[in-house]
Steps between C-alpha positions, in 0.01 A plus 500: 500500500645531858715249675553537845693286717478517853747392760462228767599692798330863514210383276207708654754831440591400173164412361353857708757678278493303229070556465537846601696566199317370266141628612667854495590424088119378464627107348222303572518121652468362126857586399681429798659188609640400861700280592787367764857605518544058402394639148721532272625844488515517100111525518462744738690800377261776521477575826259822515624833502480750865147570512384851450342719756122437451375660804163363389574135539334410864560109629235412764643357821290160493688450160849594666452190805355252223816560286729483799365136545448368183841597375622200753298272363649232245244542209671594153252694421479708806675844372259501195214465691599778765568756214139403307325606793724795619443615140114418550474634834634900340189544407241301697679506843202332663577131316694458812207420711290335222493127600348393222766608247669158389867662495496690836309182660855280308766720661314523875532067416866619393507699836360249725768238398814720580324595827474148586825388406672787731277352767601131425881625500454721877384158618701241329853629492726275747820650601795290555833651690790518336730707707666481822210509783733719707601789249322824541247460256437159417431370129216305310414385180142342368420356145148535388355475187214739417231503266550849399749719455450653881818500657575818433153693613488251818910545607381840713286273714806311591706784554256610771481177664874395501660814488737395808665219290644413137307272304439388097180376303655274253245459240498342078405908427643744702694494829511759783744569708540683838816578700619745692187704481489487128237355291641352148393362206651249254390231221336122602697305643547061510384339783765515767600255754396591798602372841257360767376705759524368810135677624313318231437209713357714776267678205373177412414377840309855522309425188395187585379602807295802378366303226125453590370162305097571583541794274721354223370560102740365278407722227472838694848406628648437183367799332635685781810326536564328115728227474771710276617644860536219692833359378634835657309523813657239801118466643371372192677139569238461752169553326494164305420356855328739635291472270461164473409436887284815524134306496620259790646812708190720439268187626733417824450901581167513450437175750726675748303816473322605829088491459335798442254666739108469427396796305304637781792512704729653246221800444458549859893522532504764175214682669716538802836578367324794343444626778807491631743794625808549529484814660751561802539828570294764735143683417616825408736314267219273325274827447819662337562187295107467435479826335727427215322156453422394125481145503116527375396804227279613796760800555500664155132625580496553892640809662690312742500146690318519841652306770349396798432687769501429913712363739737232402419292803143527465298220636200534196620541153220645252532400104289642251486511143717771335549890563256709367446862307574712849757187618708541217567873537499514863770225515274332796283187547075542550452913499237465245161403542567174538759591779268688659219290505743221661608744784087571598474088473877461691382745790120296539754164602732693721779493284788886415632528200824584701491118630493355154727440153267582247649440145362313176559208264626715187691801596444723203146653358380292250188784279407562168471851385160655433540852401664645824373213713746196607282215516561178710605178329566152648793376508641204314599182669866574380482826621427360838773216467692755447456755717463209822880476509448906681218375672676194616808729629172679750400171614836442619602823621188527714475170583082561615305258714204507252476624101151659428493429120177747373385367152567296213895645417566521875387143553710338172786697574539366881291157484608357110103541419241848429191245428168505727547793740152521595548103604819549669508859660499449919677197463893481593700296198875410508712741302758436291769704774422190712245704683156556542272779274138557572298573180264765534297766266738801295340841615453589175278228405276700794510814329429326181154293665184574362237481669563707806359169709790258323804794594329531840537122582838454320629848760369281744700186413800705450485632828429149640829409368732737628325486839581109467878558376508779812446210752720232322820723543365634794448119645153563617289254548267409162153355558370217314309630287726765345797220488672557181537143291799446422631335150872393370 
């Protein structure tokens, strides 16, 4: 039988070498025993032998972390359990990720605990000074009393975070110490008398003032913050009360809460702050800044965004859906069919494509691939929510008298709704820029109308329309009868 005795300070080292050694002679778990270096040494004589080079003996790394934690934790049966599994784990290395083994699923428990206590330690420890406030590198001390045996693993955390001043963790266990640069090591300690600090009064003002009683749960707060740490933490005299006038607090803020908005009015704000830009800079900037967009999955597919195109004081913006197959390579707005078709319908109303900023609702091609053929898709309503914070950016640049919005995307995108475009198309709507957007037909709904009677009369309502937008920004004189309504 094997009796190993392992030392407080250095444990995970001791127990690494101490398991090493004995997996190299082959003794199994049954005929060793571990314990502490508070055993009495008369029992624990036969410390194992240098282990022998066994170049076969392979650890896997999950098994290395869980030891590094568990060996912390204050368990007596710890050590035993580690060397069980590492002598398990030699030849079925794969028990490490087998939750339902009941001895791996024990020391991840095991590994949890130490894991939480190092946590509860970083955020309970309360230093006290004890030095002179004006010497070079002034001195604290702290007495905390963990669950586990975690001062040692956790003392590097500290050393990082108050490595420009001397301090000591006084704890029953083991104390740490760290001066001059130097981290140190030494058995428990008694509780020391500590002085008072003349910031804890300030700390507690702070706590009661961040302490929010509308979200208070005594039980999450006390499983988060358990009552064996608050002797030692100055804050803690405050909670009783706190506590205790929480409900009356949470009512007197909710009464002195402002009312909240109808729900209409807080979706029509939403809608609008989505379409908000923040873009400041000049045109040739935005197209720069446009072409390494990706704040919709649009990109990954599309050669390349397609800005708008036209003077940026035009007096007639034109918004259409989306760039299509020939759009997307070309890097330009309406030179496909649908382009062209609007240029034929542009040129019957007196309108040059020179005189206009022609640019769409989504700026990348949205297709599906067929073969070698790219395929038009809609787009999403969050691709358009997305992609109207570009759009928006136009709007202001260009600053136009009128928006021509041409079908369903065009129409959402600058008026909040893509519903009933038939209904609504020759009529002028408020848009959500604060302007006004007159709803008419997308050319490639022409293209697309069957019979050749139905795309005849819709080429003829298109025209109609930007004939009527040519006179509005032209401030000709509109009959009667071809007065467009107007809705808000």
């Amino acid at each position: 039988m094997r009796h190993i005795a392992l030392p407080k300070i250095g444990t995970a080292v001791a127990w690494r070498d101490a398991a090493r050694a004995l997996l190299g002679e082959r003794v199994p778990p049954s005929d060793v025993i571990w314990g502490g270096d508070d055993t009495p040494p008369e029992l624990f004589a036969n410390a194992p032998a240098a282990p022998p080079d066994r170049s076969d003996i392979t650890v896997p790394r999950s098994f290395v972390a869980l030891a590094n934690s568990v060996v912390w934790h204050s368990d007596p049966q710890r050590f035993a359990r580690l060397y069980a599994l590492l002598w398990r784990v030699q030849s079925a290395p794969w028990l490490m990720s087998d939750r339902g083994d009941a001895e791996v699923a024990k020391l991840r428990s095991l590994e949890k605990g130490v894991h939480r206590c190092q946590h509860k330690m970083k955020a309970f420890v309360r230093f006290r000074e004890i030095g002179d406030p004006a010497a070079p590198r002034r001195s604290f001390a702290a007495w905390f009393e963990p669950t586990h045996h975690t001062v040692e693993p956790t003392a590097q955390f500290f050393c990082r975070r108050f490595g420009d001043m001397d301090w000591r963790i006084l704890t029953p266990d083991v104390s740490a110490h760290f001066e001059k640069g130097v981290l140190r090591l030494e058995d428990g300690a008694d509780a020391p008398d500590l002085p008072d600090d003349a910031h804890e009064e300030l700390w507690v003002t702070y706590f009661r003032n961040i302490f929010n009683p509308a979200r208070l749960k005594v039980a999450a707060m006390q499983s988060e913050m358990p009552k064996k740490y608050w002797k030692n933490m100055p804050e803690a005299v405050a909670i009783p009360e706190l506590i205790a006038t929480a409900p009356a607090r949470a009512r007197a803020m909710a009464e002195a809460a402002p009312t909240l908005p109808p729900a209409h009015a807080a979706s029509a704000q939403a809608m609008q702050m989505r379409n908000v830009s923040e873009w400041t800079g000049s045109a040739c900037a935005m197209r720069d800044a446009l072409e390494g967009c990706t704040r919709c999955d649009l990109h990954k597919g599309a050669t390349q965004a397609v800005p708008g195109s036209g003077p940026v004081d035009a007096d007639l913006m034109i918004v259409g859906e989306q760039p299509g197959d020939q759009e997307d390579l070309a890097g330009r707005p309406f030179v496909g069919p649908a382009g062209q078709l609007f240029d034929q319908a542009a040129a019957h109303a007196g309108l040059t494509r020179e005189a206009l900023y022609l640019t769409n609702a989504v700026k990348h091609f949205k297709f599906t691939a067929r073969g070698k053929r790219r395929i038009h898709q809609r787009p999403t309503r969050s691709e358009i929510d997305r992609c109207a914070w570009w759009l928006n950016a136009e709007i202001k640049q260009v600053a136009p008298k009128l928006i021509v919005a041409m079908g369903a995307t065009a129409a959402l995108a600058t008026t909040g709704s893509g519903q009933a475009i038939m209904n609504r198309r020759g009529k002028i709507e408020d848009g959500l820029h604060g302007g006004k957007v007159l709803i008419t037909l997308h050319p490639a709904y022409i293209l697309r109308a069957q019979p050749a009677e139905v795309a005849q009369q819709a080429m003829r309502d298109f025209q109609a329309d930007l004939a009527l937008a040519r006179r509005i920004i032209s401030g000709d004189a509109v009959s009667p009868s071809e007065s467009p309504a107007i809705s808000g």
